[in-house]
VEXGUDREN-808688 format. One line per field, with one value per residue (C-alpha): chain; x, y, z. Coordinates in Angstrom, 1 decimal. Layout:
N
ch	A ...
px	X ...
py	Y ...
pz	Z ...
REM end
This chain:
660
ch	A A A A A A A A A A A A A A A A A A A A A A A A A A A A A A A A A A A A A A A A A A A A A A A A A A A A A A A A A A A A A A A A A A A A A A A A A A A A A A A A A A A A A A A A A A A A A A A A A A A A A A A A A A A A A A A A A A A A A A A A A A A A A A A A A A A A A A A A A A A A A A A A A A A A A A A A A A A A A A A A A A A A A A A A A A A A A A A A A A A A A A A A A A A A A A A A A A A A A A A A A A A A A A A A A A A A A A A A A A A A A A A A A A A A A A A A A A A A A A A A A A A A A A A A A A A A A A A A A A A A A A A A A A A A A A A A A A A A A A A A A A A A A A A A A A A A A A A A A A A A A A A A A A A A A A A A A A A A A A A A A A A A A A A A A A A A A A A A A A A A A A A A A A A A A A A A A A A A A A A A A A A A A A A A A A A A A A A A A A A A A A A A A A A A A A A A A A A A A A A A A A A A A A A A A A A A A A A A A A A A A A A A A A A A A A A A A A A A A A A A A A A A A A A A A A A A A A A A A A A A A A A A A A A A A A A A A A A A A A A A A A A A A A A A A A A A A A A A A A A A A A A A A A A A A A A A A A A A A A A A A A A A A A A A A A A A A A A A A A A A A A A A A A A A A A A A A A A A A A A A A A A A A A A A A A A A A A A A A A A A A A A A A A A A A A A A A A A A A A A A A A A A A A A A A A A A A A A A A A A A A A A A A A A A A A A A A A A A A A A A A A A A A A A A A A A A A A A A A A A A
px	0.0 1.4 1.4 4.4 4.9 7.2 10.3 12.1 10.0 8.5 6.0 5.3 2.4 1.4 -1.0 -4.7 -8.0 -8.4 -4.4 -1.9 -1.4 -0.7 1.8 4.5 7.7 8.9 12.4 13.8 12.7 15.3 17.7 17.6 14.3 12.1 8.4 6.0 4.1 1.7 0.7 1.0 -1.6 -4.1 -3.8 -4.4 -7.5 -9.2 -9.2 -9.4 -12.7 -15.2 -14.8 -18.8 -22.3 -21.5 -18.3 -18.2 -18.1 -15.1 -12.9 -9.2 -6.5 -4.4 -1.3 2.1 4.9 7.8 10.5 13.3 13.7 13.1 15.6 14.4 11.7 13.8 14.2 17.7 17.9 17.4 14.3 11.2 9.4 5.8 3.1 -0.3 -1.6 -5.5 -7.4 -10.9 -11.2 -14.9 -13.8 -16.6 -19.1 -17.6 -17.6 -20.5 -18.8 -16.1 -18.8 -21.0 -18.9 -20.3 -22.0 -19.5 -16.5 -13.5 -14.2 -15.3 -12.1 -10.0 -10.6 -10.6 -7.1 -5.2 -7.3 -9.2 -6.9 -7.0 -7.5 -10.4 -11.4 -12.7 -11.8 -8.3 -5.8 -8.3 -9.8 -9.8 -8.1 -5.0 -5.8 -4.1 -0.5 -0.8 -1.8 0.9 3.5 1.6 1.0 5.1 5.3 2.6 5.0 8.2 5.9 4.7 8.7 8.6 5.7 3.5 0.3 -2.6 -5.9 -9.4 -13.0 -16.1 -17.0 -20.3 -21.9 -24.7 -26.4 -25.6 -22.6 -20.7 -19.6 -17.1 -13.8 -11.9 -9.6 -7.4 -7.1 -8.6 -9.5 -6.7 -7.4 -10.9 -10.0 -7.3 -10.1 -13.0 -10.2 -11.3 -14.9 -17.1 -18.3 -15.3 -17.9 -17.2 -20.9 -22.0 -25.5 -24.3 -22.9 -26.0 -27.9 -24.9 -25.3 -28.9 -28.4 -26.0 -27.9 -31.5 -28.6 -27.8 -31.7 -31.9 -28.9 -27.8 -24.8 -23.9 -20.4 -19.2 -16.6 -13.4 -12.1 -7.8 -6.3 -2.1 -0.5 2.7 3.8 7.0 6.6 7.7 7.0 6.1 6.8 4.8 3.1 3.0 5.2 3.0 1.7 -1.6 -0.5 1.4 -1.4 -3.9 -2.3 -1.7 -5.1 -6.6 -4.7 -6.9 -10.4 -13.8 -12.1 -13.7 -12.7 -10.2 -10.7 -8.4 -10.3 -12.7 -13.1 -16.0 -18.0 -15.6 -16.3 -19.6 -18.4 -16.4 -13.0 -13.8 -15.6 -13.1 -10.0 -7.0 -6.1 -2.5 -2.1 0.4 0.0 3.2 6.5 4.9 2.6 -0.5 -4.0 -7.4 -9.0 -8.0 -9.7 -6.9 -6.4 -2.6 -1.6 -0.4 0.8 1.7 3.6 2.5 2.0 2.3 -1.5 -3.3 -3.7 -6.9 -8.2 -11.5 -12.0 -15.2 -16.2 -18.1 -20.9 -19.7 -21.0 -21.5 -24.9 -27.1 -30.2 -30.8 -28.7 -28.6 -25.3 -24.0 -22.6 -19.1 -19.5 -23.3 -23.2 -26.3 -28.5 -28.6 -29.3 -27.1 -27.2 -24.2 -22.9 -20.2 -19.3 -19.7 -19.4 -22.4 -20.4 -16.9 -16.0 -16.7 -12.7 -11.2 -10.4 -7.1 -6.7 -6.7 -4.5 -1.7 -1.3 -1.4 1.8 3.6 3.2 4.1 7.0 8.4 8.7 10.4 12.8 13.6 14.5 16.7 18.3 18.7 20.4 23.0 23.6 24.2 27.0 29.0 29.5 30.3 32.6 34.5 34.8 35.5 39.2 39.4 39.4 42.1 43.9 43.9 44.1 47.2 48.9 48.3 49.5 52.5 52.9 52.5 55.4 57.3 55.6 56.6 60.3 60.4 58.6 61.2 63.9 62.5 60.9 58.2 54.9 52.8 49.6 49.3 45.3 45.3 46.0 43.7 41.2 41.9 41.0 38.0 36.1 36.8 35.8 32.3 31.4 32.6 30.4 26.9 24.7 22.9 26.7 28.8 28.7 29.1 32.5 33.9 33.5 35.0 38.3 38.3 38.5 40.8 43.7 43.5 44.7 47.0 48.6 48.5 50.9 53.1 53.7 54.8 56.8 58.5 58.2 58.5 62.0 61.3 61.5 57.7 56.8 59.5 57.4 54.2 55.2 56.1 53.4 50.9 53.4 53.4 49.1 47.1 44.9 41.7 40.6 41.0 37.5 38.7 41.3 41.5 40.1 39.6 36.1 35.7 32.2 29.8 27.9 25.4 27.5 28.1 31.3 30.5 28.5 31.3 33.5 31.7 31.2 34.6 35.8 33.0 34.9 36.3 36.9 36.0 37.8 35.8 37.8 37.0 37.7 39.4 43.6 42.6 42.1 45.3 46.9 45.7 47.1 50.2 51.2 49.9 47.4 44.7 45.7 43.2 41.0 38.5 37.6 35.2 37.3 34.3 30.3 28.8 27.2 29.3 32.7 35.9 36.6 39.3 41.1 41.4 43.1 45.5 46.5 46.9 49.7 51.2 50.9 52.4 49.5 48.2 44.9 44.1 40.7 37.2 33.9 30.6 28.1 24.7 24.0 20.5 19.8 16.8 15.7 15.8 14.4 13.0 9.8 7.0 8.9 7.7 9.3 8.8 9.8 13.2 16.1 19.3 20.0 23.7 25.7 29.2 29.4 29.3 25.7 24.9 26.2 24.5 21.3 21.8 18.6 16.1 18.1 17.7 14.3 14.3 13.8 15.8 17.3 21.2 23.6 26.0 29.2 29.9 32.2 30.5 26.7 25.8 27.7 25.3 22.0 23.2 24.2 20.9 19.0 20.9 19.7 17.1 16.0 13.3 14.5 17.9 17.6 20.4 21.0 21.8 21.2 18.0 19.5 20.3 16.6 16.1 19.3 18.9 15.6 14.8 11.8 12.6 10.7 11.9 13.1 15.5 16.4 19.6 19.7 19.6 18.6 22.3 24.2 27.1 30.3 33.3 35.1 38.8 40.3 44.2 47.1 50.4 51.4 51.5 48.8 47.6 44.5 42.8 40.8 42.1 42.2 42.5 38.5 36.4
py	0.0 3.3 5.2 8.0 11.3 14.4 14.7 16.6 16.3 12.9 11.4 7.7 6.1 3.1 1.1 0.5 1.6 -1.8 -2.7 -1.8 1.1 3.8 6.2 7.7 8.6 11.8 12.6 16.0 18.0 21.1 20.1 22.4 23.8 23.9 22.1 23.2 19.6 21.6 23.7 20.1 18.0 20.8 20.8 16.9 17.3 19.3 15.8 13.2 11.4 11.5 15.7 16.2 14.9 15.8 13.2 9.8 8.6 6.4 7.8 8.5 10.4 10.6 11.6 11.2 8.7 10.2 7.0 9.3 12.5 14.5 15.4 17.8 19.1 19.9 18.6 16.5 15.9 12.4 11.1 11.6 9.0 8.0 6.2 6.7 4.0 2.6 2.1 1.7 -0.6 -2.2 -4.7 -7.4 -4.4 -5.2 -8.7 -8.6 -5.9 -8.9 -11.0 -7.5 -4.4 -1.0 1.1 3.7 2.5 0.4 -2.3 -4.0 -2.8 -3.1 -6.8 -6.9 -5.5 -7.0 -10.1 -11.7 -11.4 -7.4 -6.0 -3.5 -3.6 0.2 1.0 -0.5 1.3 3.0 4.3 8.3 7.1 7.4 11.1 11.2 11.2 13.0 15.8 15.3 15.8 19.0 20.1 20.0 21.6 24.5 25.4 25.7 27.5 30.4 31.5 32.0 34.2 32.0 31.3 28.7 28.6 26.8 26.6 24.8 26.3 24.3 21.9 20.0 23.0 25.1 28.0 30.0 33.6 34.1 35.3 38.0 36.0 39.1 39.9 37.6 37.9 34.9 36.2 35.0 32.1 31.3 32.3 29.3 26.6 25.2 25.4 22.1 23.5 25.8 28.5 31.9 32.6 32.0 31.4 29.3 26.8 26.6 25.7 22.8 21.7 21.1 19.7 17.2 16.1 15.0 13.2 11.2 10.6 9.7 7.0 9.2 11.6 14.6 16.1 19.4 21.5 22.6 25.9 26.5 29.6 30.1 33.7 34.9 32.1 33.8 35.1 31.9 28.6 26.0 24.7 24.2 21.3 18.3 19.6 22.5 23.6 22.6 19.1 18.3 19.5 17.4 14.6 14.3 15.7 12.8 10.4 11.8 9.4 10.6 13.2 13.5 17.1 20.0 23.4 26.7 30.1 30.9 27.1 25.1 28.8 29.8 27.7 28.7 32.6 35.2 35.7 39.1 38.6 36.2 37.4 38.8 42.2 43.2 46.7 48.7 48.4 50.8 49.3 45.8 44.0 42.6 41.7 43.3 40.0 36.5 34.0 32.1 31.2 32.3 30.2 30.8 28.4 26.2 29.1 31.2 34.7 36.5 36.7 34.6 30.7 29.8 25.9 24.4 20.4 19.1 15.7 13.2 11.8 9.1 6.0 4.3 5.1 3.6 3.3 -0.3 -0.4 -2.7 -4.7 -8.1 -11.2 -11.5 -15.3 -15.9 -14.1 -12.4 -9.5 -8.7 -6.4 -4.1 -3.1 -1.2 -1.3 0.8 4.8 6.6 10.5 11.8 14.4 13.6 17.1 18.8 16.9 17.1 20.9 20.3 17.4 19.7 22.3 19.6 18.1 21.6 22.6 19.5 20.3 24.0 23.2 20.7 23.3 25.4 23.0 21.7 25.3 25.4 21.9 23.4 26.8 24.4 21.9 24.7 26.8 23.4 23.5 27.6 26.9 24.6 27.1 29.8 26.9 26.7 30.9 31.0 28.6 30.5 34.0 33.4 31.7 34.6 37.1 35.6 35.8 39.4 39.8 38.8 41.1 44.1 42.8 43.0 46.5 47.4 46.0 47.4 51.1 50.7 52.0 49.4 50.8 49.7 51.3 50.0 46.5 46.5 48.0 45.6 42.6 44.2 44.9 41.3 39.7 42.1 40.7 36.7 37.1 37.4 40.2 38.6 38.9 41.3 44.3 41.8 40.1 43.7 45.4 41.7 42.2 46.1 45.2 42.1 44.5 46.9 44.3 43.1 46.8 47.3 44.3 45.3 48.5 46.8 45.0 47.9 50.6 48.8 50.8 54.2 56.9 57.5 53.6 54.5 57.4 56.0 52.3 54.8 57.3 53.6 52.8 56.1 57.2 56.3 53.0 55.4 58.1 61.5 62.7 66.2 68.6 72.5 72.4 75.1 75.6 78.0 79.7 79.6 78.3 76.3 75.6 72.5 72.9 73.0 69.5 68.0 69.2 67.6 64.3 64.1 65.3 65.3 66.2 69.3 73.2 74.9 78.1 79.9 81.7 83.2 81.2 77.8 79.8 80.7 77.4 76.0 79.1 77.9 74.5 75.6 77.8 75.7 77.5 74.3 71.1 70.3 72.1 70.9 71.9 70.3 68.9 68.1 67.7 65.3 67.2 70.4 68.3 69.9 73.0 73.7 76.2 73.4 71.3 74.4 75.0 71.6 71.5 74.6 74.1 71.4 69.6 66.4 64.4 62.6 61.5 62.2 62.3 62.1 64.9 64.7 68.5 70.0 73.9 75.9 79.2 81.3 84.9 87.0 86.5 87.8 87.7 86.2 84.8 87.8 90.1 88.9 90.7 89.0 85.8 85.3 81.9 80.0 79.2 76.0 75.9 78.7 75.6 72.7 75.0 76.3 74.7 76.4 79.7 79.5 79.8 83.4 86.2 89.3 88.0 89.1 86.0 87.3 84.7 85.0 82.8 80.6 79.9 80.3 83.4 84.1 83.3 85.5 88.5 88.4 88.5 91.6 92.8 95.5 94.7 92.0 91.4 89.9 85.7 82.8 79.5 77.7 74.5 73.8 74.6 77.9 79.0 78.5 79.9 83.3 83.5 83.0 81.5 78.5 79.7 77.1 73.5 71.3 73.8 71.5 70.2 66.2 64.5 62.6 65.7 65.2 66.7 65.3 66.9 66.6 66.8 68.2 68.2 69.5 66.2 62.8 59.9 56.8 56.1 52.4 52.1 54.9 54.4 56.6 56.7 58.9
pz	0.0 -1.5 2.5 1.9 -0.1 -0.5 -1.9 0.9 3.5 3.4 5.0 5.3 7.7 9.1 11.1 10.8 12.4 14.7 14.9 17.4 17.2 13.9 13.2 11.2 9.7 8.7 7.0 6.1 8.9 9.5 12.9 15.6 15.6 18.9 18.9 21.2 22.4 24.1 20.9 19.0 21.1 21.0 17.1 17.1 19.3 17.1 14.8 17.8 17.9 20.7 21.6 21.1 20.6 16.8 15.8 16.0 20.1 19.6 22.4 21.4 23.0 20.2 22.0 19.9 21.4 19.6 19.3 17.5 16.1 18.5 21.9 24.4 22.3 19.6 16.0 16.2 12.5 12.3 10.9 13.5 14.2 16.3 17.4 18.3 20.3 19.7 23.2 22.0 18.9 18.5 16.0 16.9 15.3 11.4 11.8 9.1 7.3 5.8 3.5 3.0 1.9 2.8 -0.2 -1.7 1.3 0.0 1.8 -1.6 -4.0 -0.9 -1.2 -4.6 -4.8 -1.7 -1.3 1.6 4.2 4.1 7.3 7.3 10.7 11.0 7.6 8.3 6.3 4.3 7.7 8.6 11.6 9.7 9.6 12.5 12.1 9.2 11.8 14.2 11.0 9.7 13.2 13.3 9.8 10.9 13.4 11.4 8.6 11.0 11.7 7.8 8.2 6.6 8.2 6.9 8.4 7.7 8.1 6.7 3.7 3.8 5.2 3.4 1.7 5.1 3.8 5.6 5.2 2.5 2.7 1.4 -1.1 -2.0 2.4 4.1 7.7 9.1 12.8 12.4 11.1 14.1 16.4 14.8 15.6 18.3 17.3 17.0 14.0 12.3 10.5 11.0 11.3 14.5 13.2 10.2 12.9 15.0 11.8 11.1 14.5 14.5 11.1 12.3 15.3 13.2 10.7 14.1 14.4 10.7 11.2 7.9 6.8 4.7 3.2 3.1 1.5 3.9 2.5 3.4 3.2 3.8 3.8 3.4 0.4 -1.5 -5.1 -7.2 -5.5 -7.4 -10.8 -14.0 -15.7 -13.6 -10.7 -9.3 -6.0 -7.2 -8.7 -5.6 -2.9 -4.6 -5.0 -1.4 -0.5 -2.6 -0.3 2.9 3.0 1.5 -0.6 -3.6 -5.0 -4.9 -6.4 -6.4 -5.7 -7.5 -8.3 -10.3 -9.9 -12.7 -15.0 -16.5 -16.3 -19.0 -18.7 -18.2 -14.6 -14.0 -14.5 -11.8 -13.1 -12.0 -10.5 -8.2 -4.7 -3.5 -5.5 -5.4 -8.5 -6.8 -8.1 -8.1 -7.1 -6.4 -8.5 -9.1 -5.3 -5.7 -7.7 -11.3 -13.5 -11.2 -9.3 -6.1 -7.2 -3.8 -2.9 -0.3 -1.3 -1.2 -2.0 -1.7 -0.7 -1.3 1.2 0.7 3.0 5.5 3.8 7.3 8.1 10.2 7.5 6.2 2.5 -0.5 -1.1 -1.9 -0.1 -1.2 -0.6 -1.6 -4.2 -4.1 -3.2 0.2 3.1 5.3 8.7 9.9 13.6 15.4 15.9 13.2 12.1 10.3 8.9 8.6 7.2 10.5 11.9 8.4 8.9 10.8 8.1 5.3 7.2 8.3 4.6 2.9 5.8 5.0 0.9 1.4 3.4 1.1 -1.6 0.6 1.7 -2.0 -2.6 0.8 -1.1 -4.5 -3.2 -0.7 -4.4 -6.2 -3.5 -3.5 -7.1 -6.8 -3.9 -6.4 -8.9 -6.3 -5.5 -9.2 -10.0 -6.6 -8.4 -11.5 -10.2 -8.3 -11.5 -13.2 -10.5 -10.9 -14.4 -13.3 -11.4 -14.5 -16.9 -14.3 -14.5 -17.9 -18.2 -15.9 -18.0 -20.7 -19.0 -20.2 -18.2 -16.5 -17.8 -21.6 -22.3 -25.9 -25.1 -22.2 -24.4 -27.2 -24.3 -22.6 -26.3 -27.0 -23.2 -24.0 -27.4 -26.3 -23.2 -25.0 -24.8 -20.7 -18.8 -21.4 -19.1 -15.6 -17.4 -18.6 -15.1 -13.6 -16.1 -15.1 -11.8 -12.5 -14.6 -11.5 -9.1 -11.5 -12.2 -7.9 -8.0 -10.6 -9.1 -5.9 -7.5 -9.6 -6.5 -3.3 -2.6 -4.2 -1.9 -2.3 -1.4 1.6 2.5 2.5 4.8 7.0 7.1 7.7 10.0 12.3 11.9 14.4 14.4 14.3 12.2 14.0 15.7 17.0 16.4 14.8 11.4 8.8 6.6 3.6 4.7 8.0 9.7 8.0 5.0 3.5 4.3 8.0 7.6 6.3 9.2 11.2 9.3 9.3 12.3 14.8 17.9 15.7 16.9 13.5 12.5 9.5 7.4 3.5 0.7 -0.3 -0.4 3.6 4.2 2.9 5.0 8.4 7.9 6.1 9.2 11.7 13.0 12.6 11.9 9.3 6.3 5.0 1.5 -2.0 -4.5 -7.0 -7.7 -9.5 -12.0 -12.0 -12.1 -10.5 -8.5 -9.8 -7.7 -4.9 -7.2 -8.5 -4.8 -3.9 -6.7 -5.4 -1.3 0.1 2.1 1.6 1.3 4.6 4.3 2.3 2.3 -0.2 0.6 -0.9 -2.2 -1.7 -3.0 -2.4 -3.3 -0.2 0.0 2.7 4.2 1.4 -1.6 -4.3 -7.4 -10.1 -7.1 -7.4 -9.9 -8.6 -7.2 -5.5 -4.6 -4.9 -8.8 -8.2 -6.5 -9.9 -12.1 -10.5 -10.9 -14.3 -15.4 -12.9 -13.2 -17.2 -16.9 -15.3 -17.3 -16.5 -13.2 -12.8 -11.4 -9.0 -7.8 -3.9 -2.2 0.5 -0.4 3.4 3.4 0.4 2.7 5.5 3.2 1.8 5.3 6.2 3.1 2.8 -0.5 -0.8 -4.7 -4.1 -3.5 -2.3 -3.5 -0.5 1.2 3.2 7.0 5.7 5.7 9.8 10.3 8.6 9.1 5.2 3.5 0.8 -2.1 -4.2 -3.3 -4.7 -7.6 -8.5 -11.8 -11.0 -7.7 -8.1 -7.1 -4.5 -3.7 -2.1 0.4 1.4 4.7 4.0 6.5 6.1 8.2 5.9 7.1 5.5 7.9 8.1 4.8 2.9 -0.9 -3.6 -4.3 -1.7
REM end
């Protein structure tokens, strides 16, 4: 008998309704992970038989003997494995049931396929009693599913012709769900299940039974589980579903409803929900293709009717051969559906989890083989740095420079077109990178006793192990500058001397007055300043450390002004030039170059002419007591200057390099 599933996880059961005991094996469960018993025996109670006047009264406690698999309440790694003892077995109640096989129960193909000797005392095998470790395994795999964030909760759709309310597919209500659990009748309308319940009592009157639909919904599936064709989430839930007793149909969201509408009524249209792609609806129960699409998983299972019922039934004497009579005995559920919630919750866990431990598998497969070609690239990589060591002996031999652009050139254009038009620009940027380390080398190899190389061992040698936080430094402007932010990005702890413009700066630090200056060197959009770079070829002072500001400008005029009131706007001509755009729009506005844009902000606030405007940055406005007319007037949104921190002293700080 075919008793197991999964490909990761799997699941194999045993026993029968009348025997021993039942149980099962599970293999694949992730070590190390914490089960709450406590949590998992109230799970399995909402299955156990006997709980009301509704269910069958065969009394079961259906408490889980775990034999391995489990230390200390924890997952150990090896495969888990338990039993779940039977206490109250009637067996004498289907002697009859042997010769006389119960209408639409397989106690007829059972025999048919195994033979005579087939236990089906209570259903053997085939019995819903085997239901039950199915349930201890999900209730396990519930558990690890909810620290993914993925929740799954269910209710009786129907019972009968008795519905209940309907959910939200697109956001359903799970707390309500959670809440109906450990109802006799899982409805979410209270009235609906008084209706059931009355139902289900006159069906114990009648010696009858009806089905009923349960109705799963899980939350919080990834984008992209699953596969297509005949590997799906829907293929792979079914099948397993199927394998639960008196299942006789499984539907995805809108379901069988769908079939006899237009596409148009039908249909999941995509829209924006923030960043993210979601849908309008959820007729497709989550599932696309095969493949989760993000939204809630929804899946209907339609029941059967118990076919033991207590009203007199036609069948046949297996060993008369002939019409006959049947009376059944024993404990029997009228409505079987009402204990297969749990049932349908447990199997869809262990399905879901499966796919998401196949996809743990897949990722660890595929990092061995990368880690192999990680060794085989070392391997590689470290021939050819030695084959760079003699190139830089023979360049030195030769004097020629290391850096040969056409023949790295000539290499890169070729790795682009041999690459293919998915990784071309990934294998240029990785040979880019590669000839950098490989021209590094060489010049260690050429300089390593030039008085520069000397200069610089030394200066890593003698600087501190930490970045400087304080100190005396120098800024071009005032307070509220850029300039002033970057002081104190770079040196926090700082005493700030202002001083007016970039060649007081290099003074300061030149005489000694502070020991640092702090000064841009470029913007993104405006490119260099290039009186910084003239006077750091003419001072001697050297680059210490940098910084990346991102570079706001507004508009800031005195309180009233409006924009066709002003007739000249003043800033550093670098803020003018990453503006140009804005300012090329004003008509009959004079541009007027001061040194220090904050300087620019406070010179207009001690202004008495409401027509003259800064461009500064935003703090400049509740500094000076200005009102930003205009905000974020730069050209592009990418606009950032880097700032240099000189000092006439030589340091090579941890995790300086020659890009800021």
């Amino acid at each position: 008998m075919a008793s197991n599933f999964g490909k990761t996880i799997q699941v194999s059961t045993f026993g029968a309704s009348h025997g021993y005991a039942i149980g099962g094996i599970v293999e694949g469960l992730p070590c190390g992970h914490t089960i709450d018993i406590d949590e998992l025996r109230a799970f399995l109670k909402r299955r156990a038989p006997g709980q009301n006047q509704l269910t069958t009264q065969r009394k079961e406690a259906d408490v889980p003997e775990f034999l391995a698999g489990i230390v200390d309440g924890m997952l150990s790694g090896s495969p888990l494995a338990f039993m779940i003892r039977n206490t109250s077995q009637h067996s004498s109640d289907y002697n009859n049931l042997r010769d006389i096989p119960r209408p639409s129960h397989a106690d007829f193909t059972a025999r048919m396929r195994y033979g005579d000797k087939v236990d089906m005392r209570g259903g053997g095998h085939f019995s819903a009693r085997l239901t039950a470790p199915l349930c201890v395994a999900g209730g396990i795999a519930l558990q690890l599913l909810r620290e993914k964030g993925i929740k799954i909760h269910g209710h009786l759709k129907q019972v009968g012709t008795i519905q209940d309310a309907p959910i939200d597919m697109v956001h359903p209500d799970m707390k309500a769900l959670a809440n109906i659990a450990t109802e006799p009748i899982a409805m979410v309308d209270a009235q609906k299940r008084s209706e059931v319940e009355n139902l289900v009592i006159q069906l114990k009157k009648d010696g009858d039974s009806t089905g009923g639909i349960v109705e799963v919904v899980a939350t919080g599936l990834p984008i992209g589980l699953g596969n297509p064709n005949f590997d799906g989430i829907e293929n792979r839930l079914a099948r397993v579903i199927f394998g639960v007793p008196a299942i006789k149909g499984v539907s995805f969201g809108g379901g069988f409803d769908m079939c006899a509408k237009l596409g148009s009524e039908v249909n999941d249209a995509f829209t924006m929900n923030g960043d993210k792609i979601t849908t309008t609806t959820n007729n497709s129960g989550g599932i696309q293709g095969g493949i989760t699409n993000g939204l809630p998983l929804v899946m209907q299972v339609g029941i059967k009717p118990t076919p033991s019922i207590y009203k007199e039934q036609h069948s046949v004497s297996l060993s008369q051969k002939e019409d006959t009579l049947l009376t059944i005995q024993g404990r029997h559920d009228p409505c079987v559906a009402l204990r297969a919630v749990p049932v349908i919750e447990a199997v869809t866990a262990l399905v879901i989890l499966d796919f998401l431990e196949i996809l743990t598998m897949n990722l660890d497969e595929v990092r061995v083989k990368i880690n192999d070609i990680n060794d085989q690239m070392l391997e590689l990589f470290k021939e050819r740095m030695e084959l760079s060591k003699d190139v830089a002996a023979a360049k030195k031999e030769m004097n020629k420079a290391i850096y040969d652009a056409k023949r790295e050139r000539d290499i890169l254009d070729k790795v682009t077109r041999d690459a293919g038009p998915d990784l071309d620009l990934y294998a240029r940027r990785f040979f880019e990178a590669l000839f950098s380390l490989s021209r590094t080398y060489q010049s260690e190899q050429l300089f390593q006793d030039n008085e520069f190389t000397v200069k610089m061992k030394k200066a890593i040698e003698q600087s501190p192990t930490l970045p400087p936080q304080r100190g005396s430094v120098a800024c071009a402007g005032v307070f509220g500058s850029n300039a002033q932010v970057a002081c104190d990005k770079l040196l926090p702890l700082s005493q700030i001397h202002y001083v007016t413009g970039f060649r007081a700066v290099f003074d300061a630090v030149e005489s000694g007055e502070c020991q640092f200056g702090v000064l841009p060197i470029e913007n993104s959009s405006n490119g260099s300043v290039k009186e910084v770079y003239d006077l750091l070829e003419d001072r001697k002072c050297y680059i210490v450390r940098g910084t990346r500001l991102w570079i706001s400008h507004d508009l800031l005029v005195k309180k009233g002004t409006k924009l066709e009131d002003i007739h000249t706007i003043i800033s550093h001509p670098q803020a003018l030039g990453q503006c140009s755009h804005f300012l090329e729009k004003l008509e009959g506005v004079e541009l007027r170059s001061f040194d220090n844009t904050a300087r620019a902000a406070q010179l207009v606030a001690a202004s008495d002419d409401p027509g003259v405007a800064a461009i500064a940055a935003p703090q400049c406005a509740d500094l000076y007591n200005l009102s930003p007319l205009m905000r974020n007037i730069q050209n592009s949104d990418n606009n950032y200057t880097r700032f240099i921190c000189i000092s006439k002293d030589f340091h090579v700080y941890p995790g300086a390099n020659k890009s800021l």
